[in-house]
C-alpha positions in Angstrom: 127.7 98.1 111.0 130.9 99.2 111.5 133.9 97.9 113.5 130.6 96.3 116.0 131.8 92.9 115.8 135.4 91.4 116.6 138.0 92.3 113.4 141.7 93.2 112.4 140.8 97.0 112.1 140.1 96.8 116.0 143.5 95.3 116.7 145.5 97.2 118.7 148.6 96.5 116.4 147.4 98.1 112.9 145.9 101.1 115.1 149.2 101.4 116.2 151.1 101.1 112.7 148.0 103.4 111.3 148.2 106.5 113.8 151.9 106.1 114.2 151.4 107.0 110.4 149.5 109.8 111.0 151.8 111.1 113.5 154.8 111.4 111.4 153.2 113.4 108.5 154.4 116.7 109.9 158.1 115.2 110.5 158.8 115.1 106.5 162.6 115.7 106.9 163.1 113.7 109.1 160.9 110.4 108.3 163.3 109.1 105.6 166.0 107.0 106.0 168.2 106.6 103.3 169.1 109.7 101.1 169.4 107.2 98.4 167.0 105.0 98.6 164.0 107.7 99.0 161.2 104.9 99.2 162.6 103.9 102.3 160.5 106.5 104.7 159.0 105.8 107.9 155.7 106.3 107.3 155.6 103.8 103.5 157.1 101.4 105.8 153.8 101.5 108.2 151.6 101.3 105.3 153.9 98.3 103.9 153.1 96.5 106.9 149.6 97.9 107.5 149.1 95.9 104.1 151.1 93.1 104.9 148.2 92.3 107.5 145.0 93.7 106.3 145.1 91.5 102.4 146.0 88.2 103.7 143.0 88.8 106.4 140.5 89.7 103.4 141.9 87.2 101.1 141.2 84.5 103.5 137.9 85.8 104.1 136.8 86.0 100.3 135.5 89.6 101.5 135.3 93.1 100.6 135.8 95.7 103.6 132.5 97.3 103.9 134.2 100.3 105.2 135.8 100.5 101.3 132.0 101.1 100.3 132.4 105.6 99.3 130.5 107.6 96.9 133.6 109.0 96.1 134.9 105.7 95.4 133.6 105.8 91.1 135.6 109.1 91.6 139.0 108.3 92.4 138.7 105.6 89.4 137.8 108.3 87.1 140.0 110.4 87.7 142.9 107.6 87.7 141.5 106.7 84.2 141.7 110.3 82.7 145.5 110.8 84.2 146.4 106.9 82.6 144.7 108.5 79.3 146.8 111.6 79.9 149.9 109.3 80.5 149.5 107.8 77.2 149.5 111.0 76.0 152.3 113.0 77.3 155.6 114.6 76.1 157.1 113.9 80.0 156.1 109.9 80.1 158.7 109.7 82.9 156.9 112.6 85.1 153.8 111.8 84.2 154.3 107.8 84.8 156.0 109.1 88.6 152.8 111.4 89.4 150.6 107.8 88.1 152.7 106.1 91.3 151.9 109.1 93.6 148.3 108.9 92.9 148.1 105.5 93.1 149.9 105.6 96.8 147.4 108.1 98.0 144.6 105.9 97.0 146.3 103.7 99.4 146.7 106.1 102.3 142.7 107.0 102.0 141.8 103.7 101.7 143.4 102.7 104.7 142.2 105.7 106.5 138.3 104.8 105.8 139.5 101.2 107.0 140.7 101.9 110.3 139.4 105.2 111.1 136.7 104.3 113.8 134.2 106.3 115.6 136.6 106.5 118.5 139.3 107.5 116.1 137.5 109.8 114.2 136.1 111.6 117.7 138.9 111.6 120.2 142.3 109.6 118.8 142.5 111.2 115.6 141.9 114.9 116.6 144.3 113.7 119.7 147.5 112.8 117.3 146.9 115.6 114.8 146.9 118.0 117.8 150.3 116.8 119.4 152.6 115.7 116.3 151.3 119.6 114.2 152.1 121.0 117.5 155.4 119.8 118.1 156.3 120.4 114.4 155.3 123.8 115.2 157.2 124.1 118.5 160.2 123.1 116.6 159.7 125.8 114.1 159.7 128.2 116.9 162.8 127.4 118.7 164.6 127.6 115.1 163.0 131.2 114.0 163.0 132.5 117.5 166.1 130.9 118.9 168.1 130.6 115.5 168.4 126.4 115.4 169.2 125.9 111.8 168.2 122.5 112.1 164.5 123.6 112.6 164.3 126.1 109.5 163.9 125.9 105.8 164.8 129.0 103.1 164.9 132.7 103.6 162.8 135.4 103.1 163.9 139.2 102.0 166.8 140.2 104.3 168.0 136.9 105.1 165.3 136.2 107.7 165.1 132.4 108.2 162.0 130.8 108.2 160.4 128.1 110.6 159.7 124.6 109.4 159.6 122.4 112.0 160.0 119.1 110.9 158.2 119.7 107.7 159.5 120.5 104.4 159.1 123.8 104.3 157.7 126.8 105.8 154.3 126.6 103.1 153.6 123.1 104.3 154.2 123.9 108.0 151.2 126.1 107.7 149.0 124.3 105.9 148.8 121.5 108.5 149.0 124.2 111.3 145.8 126.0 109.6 144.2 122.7 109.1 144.8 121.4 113.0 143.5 124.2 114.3 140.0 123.8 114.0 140.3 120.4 115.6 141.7 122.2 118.8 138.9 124.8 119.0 136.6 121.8 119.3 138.8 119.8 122.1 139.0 123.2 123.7 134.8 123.3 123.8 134.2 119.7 124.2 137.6 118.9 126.5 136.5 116.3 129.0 137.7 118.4 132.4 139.4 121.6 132.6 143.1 119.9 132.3 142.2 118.9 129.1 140.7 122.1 127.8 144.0 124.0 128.7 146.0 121.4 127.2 144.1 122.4 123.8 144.5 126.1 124.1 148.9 125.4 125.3 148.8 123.1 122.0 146.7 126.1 120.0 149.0 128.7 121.3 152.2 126.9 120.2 150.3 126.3 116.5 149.5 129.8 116.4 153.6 131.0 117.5 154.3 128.3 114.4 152.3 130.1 112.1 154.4 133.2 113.0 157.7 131.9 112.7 157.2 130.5 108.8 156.8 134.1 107.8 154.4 133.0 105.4 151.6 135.2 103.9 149.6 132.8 102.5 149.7 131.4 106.2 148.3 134.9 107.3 145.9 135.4 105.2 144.7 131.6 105.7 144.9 132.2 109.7 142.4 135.2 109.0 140.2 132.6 107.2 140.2 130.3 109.8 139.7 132.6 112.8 136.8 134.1 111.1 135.3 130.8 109.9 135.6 129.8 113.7 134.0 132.8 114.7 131.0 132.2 112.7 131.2 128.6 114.1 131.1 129.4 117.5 129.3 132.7 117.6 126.2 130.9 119.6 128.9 131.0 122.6 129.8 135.3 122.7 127.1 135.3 125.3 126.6 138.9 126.9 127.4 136.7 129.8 130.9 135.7 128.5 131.1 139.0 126.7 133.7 140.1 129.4 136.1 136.9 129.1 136.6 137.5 125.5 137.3 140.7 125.9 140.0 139.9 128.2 141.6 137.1 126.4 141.4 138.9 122.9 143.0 141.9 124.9 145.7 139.0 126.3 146.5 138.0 122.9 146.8 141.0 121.2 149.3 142.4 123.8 151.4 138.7 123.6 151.2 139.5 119.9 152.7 143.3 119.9 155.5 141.6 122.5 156.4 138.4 120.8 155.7 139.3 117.3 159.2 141.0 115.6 157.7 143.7 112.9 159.9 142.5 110.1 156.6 139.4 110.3 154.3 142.6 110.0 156.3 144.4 107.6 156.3 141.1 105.4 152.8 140.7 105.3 152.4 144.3 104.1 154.0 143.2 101.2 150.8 141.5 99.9 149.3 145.3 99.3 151.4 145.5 96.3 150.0 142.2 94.2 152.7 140.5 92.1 155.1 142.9 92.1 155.9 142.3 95.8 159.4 140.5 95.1 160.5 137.7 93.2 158.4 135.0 94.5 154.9 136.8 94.0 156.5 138.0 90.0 157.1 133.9 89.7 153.9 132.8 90.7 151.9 135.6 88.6 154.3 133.7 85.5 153.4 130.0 87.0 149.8 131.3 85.5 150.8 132.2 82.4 152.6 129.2 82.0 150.2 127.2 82.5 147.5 129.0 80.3 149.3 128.5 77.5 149.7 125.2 78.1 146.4 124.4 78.4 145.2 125.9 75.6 147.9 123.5 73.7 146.2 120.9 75.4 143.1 121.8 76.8 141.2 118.1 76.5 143.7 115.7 78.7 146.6 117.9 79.5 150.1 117.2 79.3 149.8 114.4 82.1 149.9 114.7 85.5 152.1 116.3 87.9 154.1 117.7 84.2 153.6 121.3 85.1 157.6 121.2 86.7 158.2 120.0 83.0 156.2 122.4 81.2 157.9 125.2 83.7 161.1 124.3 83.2 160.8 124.2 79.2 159.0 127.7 78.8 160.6 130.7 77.9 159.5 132.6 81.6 161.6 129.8 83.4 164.3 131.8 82.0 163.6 134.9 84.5 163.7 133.0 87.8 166.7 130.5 86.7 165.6 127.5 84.7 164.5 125.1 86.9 161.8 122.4 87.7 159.1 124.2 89.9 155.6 123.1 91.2 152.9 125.5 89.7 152.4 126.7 93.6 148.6 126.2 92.4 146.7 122.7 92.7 144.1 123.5 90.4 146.3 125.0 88.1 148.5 121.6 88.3 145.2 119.8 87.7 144.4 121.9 84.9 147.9 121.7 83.0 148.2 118.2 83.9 144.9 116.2 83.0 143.2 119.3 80.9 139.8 120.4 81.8 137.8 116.6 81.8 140.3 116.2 84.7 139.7 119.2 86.7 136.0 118.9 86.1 136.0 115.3 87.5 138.8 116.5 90.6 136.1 119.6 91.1 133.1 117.4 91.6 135.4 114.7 94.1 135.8 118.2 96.3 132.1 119.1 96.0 131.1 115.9 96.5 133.6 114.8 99.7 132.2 119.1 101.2 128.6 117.6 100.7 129.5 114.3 102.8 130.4 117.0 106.2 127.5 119.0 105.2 124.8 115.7 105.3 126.8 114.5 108.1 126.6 117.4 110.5 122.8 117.6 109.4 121.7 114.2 110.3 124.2 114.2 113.2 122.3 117.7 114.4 118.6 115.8 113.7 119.6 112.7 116.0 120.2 115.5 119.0 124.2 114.4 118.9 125.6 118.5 118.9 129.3 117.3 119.8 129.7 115.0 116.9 128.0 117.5 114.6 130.9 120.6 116.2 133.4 117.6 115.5 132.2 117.3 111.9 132.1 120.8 111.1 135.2 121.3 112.8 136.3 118.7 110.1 134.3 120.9 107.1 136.2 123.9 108.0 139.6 122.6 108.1 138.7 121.0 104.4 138.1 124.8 103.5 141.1 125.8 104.6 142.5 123.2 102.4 140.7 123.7 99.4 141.4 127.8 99.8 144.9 126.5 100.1 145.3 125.1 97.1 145.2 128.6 95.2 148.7 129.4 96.8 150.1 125.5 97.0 150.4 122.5 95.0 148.9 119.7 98.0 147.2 117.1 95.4 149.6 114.2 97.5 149.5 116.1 100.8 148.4 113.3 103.2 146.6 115.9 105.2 144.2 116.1 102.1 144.1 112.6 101.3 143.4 112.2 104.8 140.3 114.6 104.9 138.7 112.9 101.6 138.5 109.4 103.8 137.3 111.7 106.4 134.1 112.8 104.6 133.1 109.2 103.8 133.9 108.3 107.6 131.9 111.0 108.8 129.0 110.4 106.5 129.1 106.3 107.2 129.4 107.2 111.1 126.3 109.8 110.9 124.1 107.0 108.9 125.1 104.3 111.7 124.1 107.1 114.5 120.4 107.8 112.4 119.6 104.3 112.0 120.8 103.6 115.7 118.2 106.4 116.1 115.7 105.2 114.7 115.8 101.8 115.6 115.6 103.0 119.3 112.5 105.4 118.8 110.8 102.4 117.0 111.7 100.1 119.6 110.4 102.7 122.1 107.0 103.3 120.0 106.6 98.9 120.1 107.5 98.8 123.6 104.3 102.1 124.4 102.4 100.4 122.0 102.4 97.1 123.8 101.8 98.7 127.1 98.6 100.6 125.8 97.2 97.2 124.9 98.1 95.6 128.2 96.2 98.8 130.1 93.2 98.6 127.4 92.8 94.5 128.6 
């Protein structure tokens, strides 16, 4: 079973060194410590030392860590195998050879994560640290839009507004990991241990939500649309005619904090998305990113061009030319997929996300059958926060982003946890039916 008996993962120290990691994924800017030495971050050094302790402790136990056991495991190979066949391949060998090393890091990261992710980690620490490291990223976005610290924002959009960031790095990514945190605060707010708790959830959401604002983003508003209604579905069982009043009232709250924080030139940008690509220069780009990369697929439609080359196969077409010829992300992780390992790697990277959605899935359901609802809300919590990710994708290139990597472990700790919980189940009701069983024999005599 796991983590039952006495073991390293349960060591206070590399819980330490592993959430510490966790904590500083929304603190990008600020996690590195030599310009030129860019290895040298803060949270590579954790995992360094994470490592440092965890091999020596298998090697000397001539074991493999059960908690390594994933049906997503023959997965990650593959794909690994098609982008080292696309590697041999390749016009960029450099590129492609540096996105081999970020792949091969992020295999790390999950690894580590399905270690030393436990069921208290995965139900109260984890949601915990994601909740106050997003949210103070998020507060620091807002003091920098709405209180103009530089320090705290990234770029401009049309007019020369700045654009919150937080520590991130950028305003893109300081959404996607407020979209994805959210969910995880809905929950503490409906499972909060005592009242203190629940309104530290909803200050912590509230904070989020202001971040979201000051990025300016549109993808972040449509995705905050997404989530709200995805929640909604989610929690629809609690709009009781009895609580029908309450919501009212609160959604009445929020809307009137929104007209009277909320500066229209946010509103006016996201009007922008009713006129499609031909918004401004950054939707005409991204419409070209596509077209890029069609035709480069079609030139190499079997293994790509190798992965993470689309900044290559940008920055050599004859579009690049229109936006300044430089090295740009396809803004499209599928797309990046697609150009970079051809269509045998985006079929094998399609069935990894199917595959880690139906993990949530069979873990809410037997989670739900053992009569456990609060780990099943947690899990689902989880699911819809991958959705967000995956829906993400379509506007952002994320395949590294540790807040992905970190949901894949997820699904295989939710689904090992959920197993552990039916078989604890089961062994319970069986030990119940001997014990009645026993006792009818000792009346019958």
């Amino acid at each position: 079973m796991r983590n039952t008996s006495f073991s390293i993962l349960t060591h206070p120290f590399p819980q330490v060194l592993y959430y510490a990691t966790v904590f500083f994924i929304p603190f990008y800017r600020w996690r590195h410590l030599s310009e030129e030495y860019a290895f040298l971050s803060v949270d590579w050094i954790l995992v360094m030392l994470l490592l440092i302790l965890l091999i020596p402790y298998y090697l000397v136990k001539k074991a493999f860590p059960e908690e390594l056991r994933s049906n997503l495991g023959l997965l990650y190979l593959l794909f690994l195998a098609i982008s080292v066949m696309s590697l041999c391949l390749t016009e960029y060998p450099i590129a492609a050879m540096d996105g081999i090393r970020i792949l091969f890091m992020g295999y790390i990261f999950i690894a580590l994560s399905q270690m030393l992710i436990s069921q208290e980690g995965f139900s109260r620490t984890l949601p915990l640290v994601l909740g106050w490291s997003v949210a103070i990223s998020a507060f620091l976005a807002v003091l920098g839009y709405f209180f103009d610290v530089e320090m705290f924002t990234k770029g401009l959009v049309g007019g020369g507004t700045k654009r919150g960031a937080g520590g991130t790095i950028g305003a893109n990514n300081m959404c996607i990991m407020s979209v994805f945190t959210l969910p995880l605060l809905v929950h503490w707010v409906c499972y909060g241990r005592n009242r203190f708790s629940k309104s530290i959830a909803l200050l912590l959401t509230f904070v989020i939500l202001l971040g979201i604002v000051s990025t300016f983003s549109r993808g972040g508003f449509l995705h905050l649309v997404l989530i709200c209604f995805l929640l909604l579905l989610e929690h629809r069982h609690r709009f009781t005619p009895k609580h029908s009043g309450i919501v009212i009232t609160v959604a009445s709250l929020l809307l009137l904090l929104a007209v009277m924080i909320i500066p229209g030139s946010y509103y006016a940008r996201q009007r922008t998305l009713t006129k499609g690509v031909q918004a401004d220069l950054s939707t005409s780009r991204r419409a070209a990113y596509l077209t890029v990369g069609w035709e480069s697929f079609k030139e190499n439609p079997v293994l790509g061009t190798g992965p993470y080359t689309f900044k290559k196969v940008w920055a050599n077409s004859l579009s690049a030319h229109r936006f300044w010829r430089k090295e740009r992300f396809a803004h499209n992780t599928y797309l990046e997929v697609l150009v970079g390992t051809g269509i045998v790697g985006l079929f094998v990277f399609l069935v990894l996300l199917w595959r880690a959605f139906k993990n949530f899935s069979q873990a809410n359901k037997y989670f739900s059958n053992s009569g456990n609802a609060e780990m099943a809300s947690l899990v689902r919590a989880y699911r819809i926060s991958y959705i967000a990710l995956l829906s993400y994708f379509f506007i952002h290139s994320a395949l590294d982003h540790k807040m992905f990597l970190l949901i894949l472990a997820l699904s295989q700790v939710s689904l090992t946890l959920a197993h552990q919980a039916t078989k604890k189940d089961g062994l319970e009701k069986a030990s119940l039916i001997h014990d009645l069983g026993k006792g009818r024999a000792f009346a019958a005599r």
